[in-house]
BALUM-211291 format. One record per atom (N, C-alpha, C, O): residue in one letter; x, y, z. Coordinates in steps of 0.001 Angstrom, whole numbers, padded with zeros to 6 digits, always signed. Example, Ala and Ser with C-alpha at 12.3 -4.5 7.8 and 13.67 -1.06 7.14 Angstrom:
BEGIN
a+013190-005690+007800/a+012300-004500+007800/a+013200-003300+007800/a+014236-003319+008465/s+012850-002250+007080/s+013670-001060+007140/s+012900+000030+007870/s+013409+001138+008039/
This chain:
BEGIN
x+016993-048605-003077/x+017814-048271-004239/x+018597-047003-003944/x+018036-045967-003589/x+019820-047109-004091/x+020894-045792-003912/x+021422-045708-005073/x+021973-046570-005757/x+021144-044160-005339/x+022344-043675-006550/x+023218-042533-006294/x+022748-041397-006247/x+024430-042759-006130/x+025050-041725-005321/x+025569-041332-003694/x+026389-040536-003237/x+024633-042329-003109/x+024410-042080-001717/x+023241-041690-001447/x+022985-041689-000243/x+022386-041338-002169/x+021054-040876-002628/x+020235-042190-002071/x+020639-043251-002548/x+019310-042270-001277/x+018176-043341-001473/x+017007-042867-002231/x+016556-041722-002245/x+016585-043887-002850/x+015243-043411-003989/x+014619-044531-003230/x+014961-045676-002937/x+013326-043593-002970/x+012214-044332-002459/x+011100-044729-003443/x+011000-043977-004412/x+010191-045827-003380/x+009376-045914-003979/x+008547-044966-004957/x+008291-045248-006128/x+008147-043739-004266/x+007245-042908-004184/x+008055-042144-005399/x+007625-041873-006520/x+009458-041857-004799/x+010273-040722-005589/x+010593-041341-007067/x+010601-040610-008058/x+010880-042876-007149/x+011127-043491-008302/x+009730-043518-009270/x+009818-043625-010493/x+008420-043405-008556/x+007104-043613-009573/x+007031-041990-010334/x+006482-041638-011378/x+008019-041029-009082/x+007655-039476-009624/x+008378-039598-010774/x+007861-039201-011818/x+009636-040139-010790/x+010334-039640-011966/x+010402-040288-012850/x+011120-039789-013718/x+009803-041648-013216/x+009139-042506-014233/x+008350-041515-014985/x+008566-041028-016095/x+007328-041308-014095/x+006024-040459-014827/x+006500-038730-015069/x+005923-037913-015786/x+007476-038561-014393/x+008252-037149-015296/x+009049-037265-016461/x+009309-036373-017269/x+009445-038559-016474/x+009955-039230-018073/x+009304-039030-019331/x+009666-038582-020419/x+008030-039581-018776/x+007107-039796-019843/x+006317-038821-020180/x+005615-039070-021160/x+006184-037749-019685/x+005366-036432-019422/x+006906-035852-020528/x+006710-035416-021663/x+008030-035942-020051/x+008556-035234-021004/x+009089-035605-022502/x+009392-034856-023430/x+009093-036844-022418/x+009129-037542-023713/x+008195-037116-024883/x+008453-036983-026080/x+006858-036912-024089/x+005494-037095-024998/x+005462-035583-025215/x+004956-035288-026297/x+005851-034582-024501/x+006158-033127-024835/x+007078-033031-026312/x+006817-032407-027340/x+008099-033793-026021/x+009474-033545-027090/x+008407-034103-028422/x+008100-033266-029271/x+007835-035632-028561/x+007662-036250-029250/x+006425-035350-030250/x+006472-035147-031463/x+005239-034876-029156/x+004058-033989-029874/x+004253-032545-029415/x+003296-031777-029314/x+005454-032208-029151/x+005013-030691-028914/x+005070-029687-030541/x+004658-028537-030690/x+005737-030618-031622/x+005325-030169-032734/x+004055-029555-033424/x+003961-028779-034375/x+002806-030353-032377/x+001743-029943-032917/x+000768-029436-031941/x-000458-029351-032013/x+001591-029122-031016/x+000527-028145-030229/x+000590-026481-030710/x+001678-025963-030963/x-000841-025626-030817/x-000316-024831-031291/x+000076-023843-030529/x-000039-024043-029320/x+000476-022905-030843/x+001136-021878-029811/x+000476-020268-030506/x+000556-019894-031676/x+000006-019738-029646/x-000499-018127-030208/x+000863-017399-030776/x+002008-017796-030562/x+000522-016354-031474/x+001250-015533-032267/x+000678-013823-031621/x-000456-013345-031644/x+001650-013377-031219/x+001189-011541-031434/x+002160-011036-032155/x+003367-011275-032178/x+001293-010090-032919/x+001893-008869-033728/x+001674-007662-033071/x+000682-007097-032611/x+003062-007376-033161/x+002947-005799-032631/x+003433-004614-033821/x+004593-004308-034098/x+002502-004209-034261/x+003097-003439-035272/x+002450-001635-035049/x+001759-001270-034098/x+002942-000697-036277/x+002154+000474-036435/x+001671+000619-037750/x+002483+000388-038645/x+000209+001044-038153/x-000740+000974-039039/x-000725+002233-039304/x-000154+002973-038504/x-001543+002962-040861/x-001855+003952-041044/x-003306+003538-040534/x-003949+002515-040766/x-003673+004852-039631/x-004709+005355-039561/x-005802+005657-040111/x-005950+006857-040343/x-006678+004923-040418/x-007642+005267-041668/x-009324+006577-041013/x-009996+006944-041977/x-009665+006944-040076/x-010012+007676-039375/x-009004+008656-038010/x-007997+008234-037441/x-009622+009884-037809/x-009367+010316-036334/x-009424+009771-035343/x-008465+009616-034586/x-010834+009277-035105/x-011378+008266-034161/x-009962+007190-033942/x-009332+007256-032887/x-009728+006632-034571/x-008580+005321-034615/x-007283+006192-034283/x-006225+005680-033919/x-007445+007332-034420/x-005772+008106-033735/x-006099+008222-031957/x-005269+007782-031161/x-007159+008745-031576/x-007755+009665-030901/x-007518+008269-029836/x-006845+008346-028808/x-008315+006804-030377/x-008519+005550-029642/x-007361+005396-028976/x-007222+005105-027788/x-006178+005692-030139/x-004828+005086-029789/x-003811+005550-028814/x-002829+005007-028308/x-004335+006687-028711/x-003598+008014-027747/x-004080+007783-026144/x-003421+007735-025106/x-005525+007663-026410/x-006151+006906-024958/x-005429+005933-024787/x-004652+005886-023833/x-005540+004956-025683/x-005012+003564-025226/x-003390+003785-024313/x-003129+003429-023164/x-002692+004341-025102/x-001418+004756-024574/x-001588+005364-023453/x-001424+004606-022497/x-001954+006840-023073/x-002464+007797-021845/x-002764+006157-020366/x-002177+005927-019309/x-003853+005463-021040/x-004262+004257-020314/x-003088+003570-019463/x-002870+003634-018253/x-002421+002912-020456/x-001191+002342-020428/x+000059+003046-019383/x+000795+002370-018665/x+000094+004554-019494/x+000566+004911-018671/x+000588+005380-017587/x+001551+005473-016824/x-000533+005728-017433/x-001835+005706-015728/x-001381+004583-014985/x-001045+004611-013801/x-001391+003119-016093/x-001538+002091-014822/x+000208+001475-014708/x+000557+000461-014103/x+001030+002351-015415/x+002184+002076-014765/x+003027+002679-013323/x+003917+002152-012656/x+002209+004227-013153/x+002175+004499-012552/x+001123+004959-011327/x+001186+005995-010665/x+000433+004203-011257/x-000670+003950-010520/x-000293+003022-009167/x-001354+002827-008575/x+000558+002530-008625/x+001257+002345-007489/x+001315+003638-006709/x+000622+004050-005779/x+002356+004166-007364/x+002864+005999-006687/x+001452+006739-006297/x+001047+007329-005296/x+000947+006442-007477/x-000399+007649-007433/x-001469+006857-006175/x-002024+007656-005422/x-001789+005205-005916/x-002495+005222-005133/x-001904+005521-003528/x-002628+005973-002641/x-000739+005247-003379/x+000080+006015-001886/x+000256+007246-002122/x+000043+007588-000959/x+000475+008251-002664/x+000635+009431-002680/x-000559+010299-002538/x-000373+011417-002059/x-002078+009853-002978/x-003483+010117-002746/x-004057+009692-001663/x-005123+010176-001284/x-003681+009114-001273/x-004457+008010-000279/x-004404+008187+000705/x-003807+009209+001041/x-004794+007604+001409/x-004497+007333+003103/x-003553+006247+003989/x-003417+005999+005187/x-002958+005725+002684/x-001987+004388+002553/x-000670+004628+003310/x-000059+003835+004026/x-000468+005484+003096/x+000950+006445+003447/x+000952+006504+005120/x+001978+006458+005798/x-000579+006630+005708/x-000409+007119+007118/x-000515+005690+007784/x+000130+005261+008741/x-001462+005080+007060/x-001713+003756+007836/x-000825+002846+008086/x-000695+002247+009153/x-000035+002683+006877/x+001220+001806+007175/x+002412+002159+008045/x+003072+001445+008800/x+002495+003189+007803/x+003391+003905+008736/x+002895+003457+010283/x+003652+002729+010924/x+002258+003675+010581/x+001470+003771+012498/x+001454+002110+012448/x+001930+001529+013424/x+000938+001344+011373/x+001144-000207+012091/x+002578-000833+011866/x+002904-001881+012423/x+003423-000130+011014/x+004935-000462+011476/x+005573-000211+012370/x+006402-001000+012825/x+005291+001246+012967/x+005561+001653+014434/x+005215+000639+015219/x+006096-000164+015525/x+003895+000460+015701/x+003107-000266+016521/x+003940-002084+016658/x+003959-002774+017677/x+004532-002444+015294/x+004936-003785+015731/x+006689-003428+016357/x+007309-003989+017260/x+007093-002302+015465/x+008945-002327+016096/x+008494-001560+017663/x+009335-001041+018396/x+007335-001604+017910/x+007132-000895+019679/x+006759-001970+020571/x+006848-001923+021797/x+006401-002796+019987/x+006044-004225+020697/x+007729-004549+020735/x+008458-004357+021709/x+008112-005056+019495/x+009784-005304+019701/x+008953-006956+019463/x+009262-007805+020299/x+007976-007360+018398/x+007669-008706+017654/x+008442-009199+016515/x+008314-010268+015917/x+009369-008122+016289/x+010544-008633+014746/x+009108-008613+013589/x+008423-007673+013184/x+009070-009655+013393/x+008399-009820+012151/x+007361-010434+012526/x+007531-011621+012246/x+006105-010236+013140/x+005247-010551+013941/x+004140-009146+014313/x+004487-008395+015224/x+003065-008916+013698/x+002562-009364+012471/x+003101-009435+011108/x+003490-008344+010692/x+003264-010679+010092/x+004362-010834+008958/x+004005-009336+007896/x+002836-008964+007790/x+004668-008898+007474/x+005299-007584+006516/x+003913-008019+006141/x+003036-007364+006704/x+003377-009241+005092/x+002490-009115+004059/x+001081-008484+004798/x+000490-007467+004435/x+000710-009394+005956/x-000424-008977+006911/x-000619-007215+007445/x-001638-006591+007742/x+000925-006769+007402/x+000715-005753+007706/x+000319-004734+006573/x-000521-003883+006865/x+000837-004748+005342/x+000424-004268+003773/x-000792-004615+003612/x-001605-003693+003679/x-001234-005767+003399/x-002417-006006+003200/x-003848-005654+003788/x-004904-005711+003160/x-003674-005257+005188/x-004797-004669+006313/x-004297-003221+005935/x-005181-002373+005808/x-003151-002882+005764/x-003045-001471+005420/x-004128-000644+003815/x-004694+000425+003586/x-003861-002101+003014/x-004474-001951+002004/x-005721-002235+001770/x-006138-002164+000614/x-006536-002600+002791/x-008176-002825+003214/x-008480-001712+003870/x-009488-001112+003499/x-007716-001190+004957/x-008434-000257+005200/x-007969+001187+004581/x-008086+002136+005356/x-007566+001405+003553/x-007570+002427+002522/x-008312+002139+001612/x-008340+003063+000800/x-009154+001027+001234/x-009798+001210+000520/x-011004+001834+001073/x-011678+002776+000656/x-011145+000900+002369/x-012155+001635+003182/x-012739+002988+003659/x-013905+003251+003952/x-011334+004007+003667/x-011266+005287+003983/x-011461+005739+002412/x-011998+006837+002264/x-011151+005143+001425/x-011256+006077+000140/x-012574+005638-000637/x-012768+006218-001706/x-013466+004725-000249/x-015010+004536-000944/x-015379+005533-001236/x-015516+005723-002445/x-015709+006620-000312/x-016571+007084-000582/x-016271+008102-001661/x-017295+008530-002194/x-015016+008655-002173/x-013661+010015-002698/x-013980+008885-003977/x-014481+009419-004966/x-013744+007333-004081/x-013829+006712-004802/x-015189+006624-005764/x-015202+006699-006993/x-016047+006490-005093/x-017478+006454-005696/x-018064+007451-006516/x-018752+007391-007535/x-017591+008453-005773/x-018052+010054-006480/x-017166+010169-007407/x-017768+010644-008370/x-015950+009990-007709/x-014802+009946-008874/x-015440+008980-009914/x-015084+009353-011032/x-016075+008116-009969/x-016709+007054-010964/x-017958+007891-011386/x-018165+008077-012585/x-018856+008437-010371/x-020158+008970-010611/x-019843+010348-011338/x-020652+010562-012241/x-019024+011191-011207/x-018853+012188-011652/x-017777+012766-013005/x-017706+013796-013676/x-016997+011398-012938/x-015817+011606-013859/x-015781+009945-015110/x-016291+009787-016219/x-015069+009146-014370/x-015457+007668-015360/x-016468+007226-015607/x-016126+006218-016226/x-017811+007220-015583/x-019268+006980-015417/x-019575+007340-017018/x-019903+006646-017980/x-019231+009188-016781/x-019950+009558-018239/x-018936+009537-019063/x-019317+009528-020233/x-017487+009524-018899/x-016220+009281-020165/x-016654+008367-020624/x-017082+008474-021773/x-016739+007016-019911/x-017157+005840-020655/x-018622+006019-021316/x-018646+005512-022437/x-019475+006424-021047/x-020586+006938-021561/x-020859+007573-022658/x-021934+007456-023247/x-019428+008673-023222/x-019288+009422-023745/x-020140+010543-023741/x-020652+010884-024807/x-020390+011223-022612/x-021164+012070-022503/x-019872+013166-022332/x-020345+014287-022518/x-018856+013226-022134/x-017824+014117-021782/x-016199+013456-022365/x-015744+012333-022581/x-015631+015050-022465/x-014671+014689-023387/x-013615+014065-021756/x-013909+014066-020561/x-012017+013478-022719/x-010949+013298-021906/x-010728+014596-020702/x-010739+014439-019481/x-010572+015617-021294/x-010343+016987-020448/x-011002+017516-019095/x-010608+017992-018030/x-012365+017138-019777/x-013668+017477-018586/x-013264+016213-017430/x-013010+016348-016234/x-013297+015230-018077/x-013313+013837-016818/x-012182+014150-016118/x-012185+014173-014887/x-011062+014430-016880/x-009985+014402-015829/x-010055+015590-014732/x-009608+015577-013585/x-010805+016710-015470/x-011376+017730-014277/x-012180+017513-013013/x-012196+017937-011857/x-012762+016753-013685/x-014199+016222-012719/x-013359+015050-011948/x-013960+014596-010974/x-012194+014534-012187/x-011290+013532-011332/x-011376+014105-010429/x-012087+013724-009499/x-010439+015599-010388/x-008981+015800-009594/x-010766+016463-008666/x-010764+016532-007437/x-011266+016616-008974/x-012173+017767-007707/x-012411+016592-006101/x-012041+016892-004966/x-013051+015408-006473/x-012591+014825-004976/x-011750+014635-004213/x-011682+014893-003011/x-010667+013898-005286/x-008853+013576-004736/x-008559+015195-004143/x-008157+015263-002981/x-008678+015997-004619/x-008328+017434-004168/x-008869+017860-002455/x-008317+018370-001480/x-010221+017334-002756/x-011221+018057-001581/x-011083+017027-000486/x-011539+017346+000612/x-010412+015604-000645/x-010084+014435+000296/x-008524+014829+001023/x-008250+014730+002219/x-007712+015253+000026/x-006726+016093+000484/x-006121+017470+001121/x-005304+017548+002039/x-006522+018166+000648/x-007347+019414+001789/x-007965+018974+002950/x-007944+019653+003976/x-008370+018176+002895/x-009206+018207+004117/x-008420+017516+005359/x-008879+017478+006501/x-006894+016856+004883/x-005955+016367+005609/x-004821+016884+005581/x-003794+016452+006103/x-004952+017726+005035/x-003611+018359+004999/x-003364+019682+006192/x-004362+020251+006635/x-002195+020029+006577/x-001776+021038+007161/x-001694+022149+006592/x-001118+022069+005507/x-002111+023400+006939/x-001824+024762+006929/x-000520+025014+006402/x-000093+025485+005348/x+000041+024511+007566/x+001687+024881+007139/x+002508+024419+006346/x+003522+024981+005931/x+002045+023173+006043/x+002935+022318+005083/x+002246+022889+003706/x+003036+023267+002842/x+000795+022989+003417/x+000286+023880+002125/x+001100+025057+001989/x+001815+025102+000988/x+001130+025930+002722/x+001926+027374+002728/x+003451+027013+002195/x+004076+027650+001347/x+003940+025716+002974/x+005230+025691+002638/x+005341+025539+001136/x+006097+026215+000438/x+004599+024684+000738/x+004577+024313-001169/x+004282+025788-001589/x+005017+026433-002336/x+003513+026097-001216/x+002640+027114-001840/x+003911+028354-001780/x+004273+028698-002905/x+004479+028913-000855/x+006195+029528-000668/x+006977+029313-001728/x+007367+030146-002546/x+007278+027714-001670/x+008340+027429-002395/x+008052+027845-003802/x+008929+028507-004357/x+006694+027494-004631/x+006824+027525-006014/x+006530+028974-006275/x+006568+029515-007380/x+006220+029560-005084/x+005819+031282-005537/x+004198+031644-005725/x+003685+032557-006372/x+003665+030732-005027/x+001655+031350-005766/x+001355+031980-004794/x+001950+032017-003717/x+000415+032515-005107/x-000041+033187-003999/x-001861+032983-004323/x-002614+033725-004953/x-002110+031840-003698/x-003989+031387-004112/x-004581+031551-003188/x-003912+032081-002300/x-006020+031252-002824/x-006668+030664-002128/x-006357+029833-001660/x-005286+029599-002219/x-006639+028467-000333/x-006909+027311-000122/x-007282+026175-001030/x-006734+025077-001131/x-008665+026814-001879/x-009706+025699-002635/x-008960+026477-004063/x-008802+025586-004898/x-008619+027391-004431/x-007616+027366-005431/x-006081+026907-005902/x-005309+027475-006674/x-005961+025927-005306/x-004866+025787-005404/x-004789+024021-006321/x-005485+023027-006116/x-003612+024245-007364/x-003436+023331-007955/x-003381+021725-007246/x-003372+021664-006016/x-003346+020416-008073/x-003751+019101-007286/x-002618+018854-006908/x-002312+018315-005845/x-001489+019450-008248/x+000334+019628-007890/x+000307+019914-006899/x+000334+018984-006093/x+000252+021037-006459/x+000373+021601-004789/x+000097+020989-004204/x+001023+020642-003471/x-001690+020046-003806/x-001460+019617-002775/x-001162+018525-002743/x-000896+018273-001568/x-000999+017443-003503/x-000225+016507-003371/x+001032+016393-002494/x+001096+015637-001525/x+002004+017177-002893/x+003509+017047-001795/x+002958+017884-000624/x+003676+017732+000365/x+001856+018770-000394/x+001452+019328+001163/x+000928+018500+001861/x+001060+018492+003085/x-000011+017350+000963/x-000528+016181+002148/x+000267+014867+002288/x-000102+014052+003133/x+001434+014591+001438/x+002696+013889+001894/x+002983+014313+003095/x+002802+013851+004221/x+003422+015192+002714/x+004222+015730+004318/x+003242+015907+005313/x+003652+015884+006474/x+001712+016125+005068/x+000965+016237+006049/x+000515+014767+006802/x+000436+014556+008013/x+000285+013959+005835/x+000274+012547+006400/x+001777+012404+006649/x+001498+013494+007149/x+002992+012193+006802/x+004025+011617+007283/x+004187+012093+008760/x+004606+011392+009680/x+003743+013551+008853/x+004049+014463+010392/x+002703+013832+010963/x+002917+013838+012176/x+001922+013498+010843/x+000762+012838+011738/x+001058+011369+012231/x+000986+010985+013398/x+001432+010559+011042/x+001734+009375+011276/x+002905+009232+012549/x+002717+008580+013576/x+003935+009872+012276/x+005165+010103+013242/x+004792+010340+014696/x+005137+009691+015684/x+003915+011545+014600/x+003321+011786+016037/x+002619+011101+016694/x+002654+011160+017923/x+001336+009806+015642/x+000911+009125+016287/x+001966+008078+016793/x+002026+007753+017979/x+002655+007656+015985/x+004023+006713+016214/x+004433+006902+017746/x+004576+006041+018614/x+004614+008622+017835/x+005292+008781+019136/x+004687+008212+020381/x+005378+007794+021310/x+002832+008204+020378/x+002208+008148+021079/x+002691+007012+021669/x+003075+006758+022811/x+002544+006064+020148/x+002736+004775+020876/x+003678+004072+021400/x+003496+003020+022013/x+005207+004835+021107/x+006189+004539+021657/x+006379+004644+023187/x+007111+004035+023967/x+005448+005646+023347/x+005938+006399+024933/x+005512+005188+026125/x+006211+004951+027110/x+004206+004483+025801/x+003360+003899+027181/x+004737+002472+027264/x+005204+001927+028264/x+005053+002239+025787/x+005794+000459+026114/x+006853+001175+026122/x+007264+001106+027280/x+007460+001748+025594/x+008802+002471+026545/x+008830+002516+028016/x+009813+002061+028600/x+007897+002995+028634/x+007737+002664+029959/x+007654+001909+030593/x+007943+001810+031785/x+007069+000962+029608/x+007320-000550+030290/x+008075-001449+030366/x+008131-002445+031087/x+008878-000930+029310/x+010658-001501+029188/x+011410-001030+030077/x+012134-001857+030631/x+011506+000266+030482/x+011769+000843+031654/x+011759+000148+033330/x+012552-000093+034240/x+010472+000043+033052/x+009822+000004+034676/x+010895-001911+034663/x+011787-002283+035426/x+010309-002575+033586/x+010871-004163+033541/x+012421-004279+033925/x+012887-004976+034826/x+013249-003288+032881/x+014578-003572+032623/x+014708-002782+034463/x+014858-003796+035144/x+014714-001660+035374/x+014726-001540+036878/x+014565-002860+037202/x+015455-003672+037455/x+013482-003015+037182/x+012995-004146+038244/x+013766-004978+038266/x+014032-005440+039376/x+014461-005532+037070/x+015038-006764+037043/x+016846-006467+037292/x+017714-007301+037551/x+016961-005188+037129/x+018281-004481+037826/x+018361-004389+039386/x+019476-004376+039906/x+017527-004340+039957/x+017071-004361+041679/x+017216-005488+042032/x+017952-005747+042983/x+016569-006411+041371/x+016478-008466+041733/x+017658-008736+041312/x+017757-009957+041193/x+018828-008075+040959/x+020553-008658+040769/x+019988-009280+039852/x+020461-010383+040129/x+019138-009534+038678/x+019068-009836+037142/x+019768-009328+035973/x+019223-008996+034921/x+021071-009287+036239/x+021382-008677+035034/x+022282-009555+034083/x+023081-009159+033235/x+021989-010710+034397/x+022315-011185+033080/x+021598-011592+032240/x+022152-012267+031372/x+019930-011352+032106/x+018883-011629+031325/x+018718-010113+031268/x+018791-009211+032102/x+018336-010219+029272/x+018178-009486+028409/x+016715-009027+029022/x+015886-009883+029333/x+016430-007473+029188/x+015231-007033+030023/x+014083-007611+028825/x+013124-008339+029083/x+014326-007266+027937/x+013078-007863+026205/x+013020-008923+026523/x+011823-009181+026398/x+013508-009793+026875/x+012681-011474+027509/x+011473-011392+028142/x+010506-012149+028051/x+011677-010006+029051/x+010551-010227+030163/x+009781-009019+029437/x+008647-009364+029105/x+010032-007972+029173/x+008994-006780+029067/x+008165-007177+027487/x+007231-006494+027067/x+008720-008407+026745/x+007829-008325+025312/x+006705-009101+025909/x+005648-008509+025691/x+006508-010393+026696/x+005408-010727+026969/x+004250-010055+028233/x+003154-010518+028548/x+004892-008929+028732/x+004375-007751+029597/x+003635-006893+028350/x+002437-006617+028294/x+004483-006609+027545/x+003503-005674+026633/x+002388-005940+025957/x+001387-005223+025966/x+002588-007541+025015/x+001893-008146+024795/x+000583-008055+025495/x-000469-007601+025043/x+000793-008513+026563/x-000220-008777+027916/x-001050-007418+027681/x-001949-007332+026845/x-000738-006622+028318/x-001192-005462+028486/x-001497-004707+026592/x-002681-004375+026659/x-001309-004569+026038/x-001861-004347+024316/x-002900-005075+024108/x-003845-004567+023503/x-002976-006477+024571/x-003914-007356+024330/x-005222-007345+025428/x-006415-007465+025149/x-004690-007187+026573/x-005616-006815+027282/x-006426-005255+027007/x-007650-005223+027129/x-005823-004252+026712/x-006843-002879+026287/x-007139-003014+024980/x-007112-001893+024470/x-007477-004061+023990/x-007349-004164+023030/x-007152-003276+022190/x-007923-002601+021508/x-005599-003333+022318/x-005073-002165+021355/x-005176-001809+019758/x-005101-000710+019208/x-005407-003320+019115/x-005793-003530+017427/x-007030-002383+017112/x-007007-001458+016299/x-008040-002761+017992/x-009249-001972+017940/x-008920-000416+017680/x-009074+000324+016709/x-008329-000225+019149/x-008275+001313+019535/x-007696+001678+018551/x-008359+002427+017834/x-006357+001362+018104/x-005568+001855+017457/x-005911+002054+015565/x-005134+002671+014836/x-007176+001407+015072/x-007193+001127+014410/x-009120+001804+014175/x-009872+001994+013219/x-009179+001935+015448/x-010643+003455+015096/x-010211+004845+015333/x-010885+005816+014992/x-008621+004942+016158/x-008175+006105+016016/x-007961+006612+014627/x-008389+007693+014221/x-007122+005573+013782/x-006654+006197+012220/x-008131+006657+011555/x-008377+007731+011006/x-008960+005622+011751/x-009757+005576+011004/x-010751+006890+010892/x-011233+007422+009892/x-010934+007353+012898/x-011535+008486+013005/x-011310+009561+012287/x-012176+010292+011806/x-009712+009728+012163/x-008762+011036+011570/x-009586+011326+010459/x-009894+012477+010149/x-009924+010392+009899/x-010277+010657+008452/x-011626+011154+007866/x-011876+011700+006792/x-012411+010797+008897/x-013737+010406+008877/x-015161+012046+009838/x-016375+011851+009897/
């Protein structure tokens, strides 16, 4: 059967019979299916408690809109992804390991590096809020003291000093606001990541090198030297198993 120039096959003609009737019987009873209703409105308040609820609820609401930023900007997310994006544009694989594989192992092993910053933030701060053993104020105190002491502990000298310059304080180390170190361990994870980056640029650079000669000496020059040096690198990454190494180095940094 052709309609159009179109052949309809068996298979395709039983699909769209039975998409007929699937939508017929929608039009015919969708009168009485029911459908939920929300109201969104604003109430008077008949207690504090019910103001106090509502202010959390909101505060809530806006934590987890910005809770993307806040888990890369805390984290260890920032360094990791960085060094395994290097690592594939140094192979010269295009898109090989795919973007998602590479986010996603980035995002396993930050969780991994942050358990433990994580655990003590629940035990010491969300544990008893929800408990109500402690007000909003205290918990969020009792937050920032790990995220703080996980960050410090990665951060640079110089890049702290530099924040610490710019806004004018003049603190301690362990006095210093979570503001502060937040943009000191940005920049402190981005200058690590880079340098490890460099590391890894330098050995397969060389081997693009040594390939693209060689094949300039053998009167090869009308093949692209990356034909021959991506399955050389390969070879050799795979042979020192580089996933490993490269991937108890980050991990050591932290640890």
């Amino acid at each position: 059967m052709k309609i159009n120039g179109y052949k309809f096959s068996f298979g395709n003609r039983l699909l769209t019979i039975v998409f007929c009737f699937l939508f017929t019987g929608l039009l015919c009873y969708g009168q009485s299916i029911p459908v939920p209703k929300l109201n969104l409105g604003i109430d008077t308040a008949k207690t504090p408690e019910e103001v106090g609820s509502s202010l959390q609820l909101l505060a809530l609401l806006t934590i987890l809109s910005v809770a993307p930023s806040i888990i890369i900007l805390t984290t260890a997310f920032t360094r990791i992804i960085i060094v395994l994006s290097f690592i594939r544009q140094a192979l010269g694989t295009q898109g090989i390991p795919p973007q998602q594989v590479v986010t996603g192992l980035s995002v396993i092993l930050t969780l991994y590096v942050m358990a433990p910053t994580y655990s003590e933030v629940h035990q010491v701060a969300l544990k008893p809020y929800f408990e109500k053993k402690i007000g909003i104020d205290k918990a969020f105190d009792e937050l920032q003291a790990p995220l703080k002491r996980f960050m410090l502990k990665n951060t640079y000298e110089k890049e702290l000093n530099l924040i610490l310059n710019i806004g004018g304080e003049r603190v301690n180390r362990e006095d210093v606001s979570i503001f502060t170190v937040i943009p000191a361990f940005i920049l402190s994870e981005l200058k690590t990541a880079f340098v490890i980056g460099f590391y890894i640029f330098i050995p397969l650079l060389i081997i693009d090198l040594v390939v693209a000669s060689s094949m300039m000496s053998m009167g090869m020059m009308m093949m692209p030297p990356t034909v021959v040096a991506l399955p050389v690198k390969i070879l050799i990454f795979a042979l020192a198993d580089g996933w490993s190494v490269l991937i108890s180095s980050l991990l050591s940094g932290y640890f």
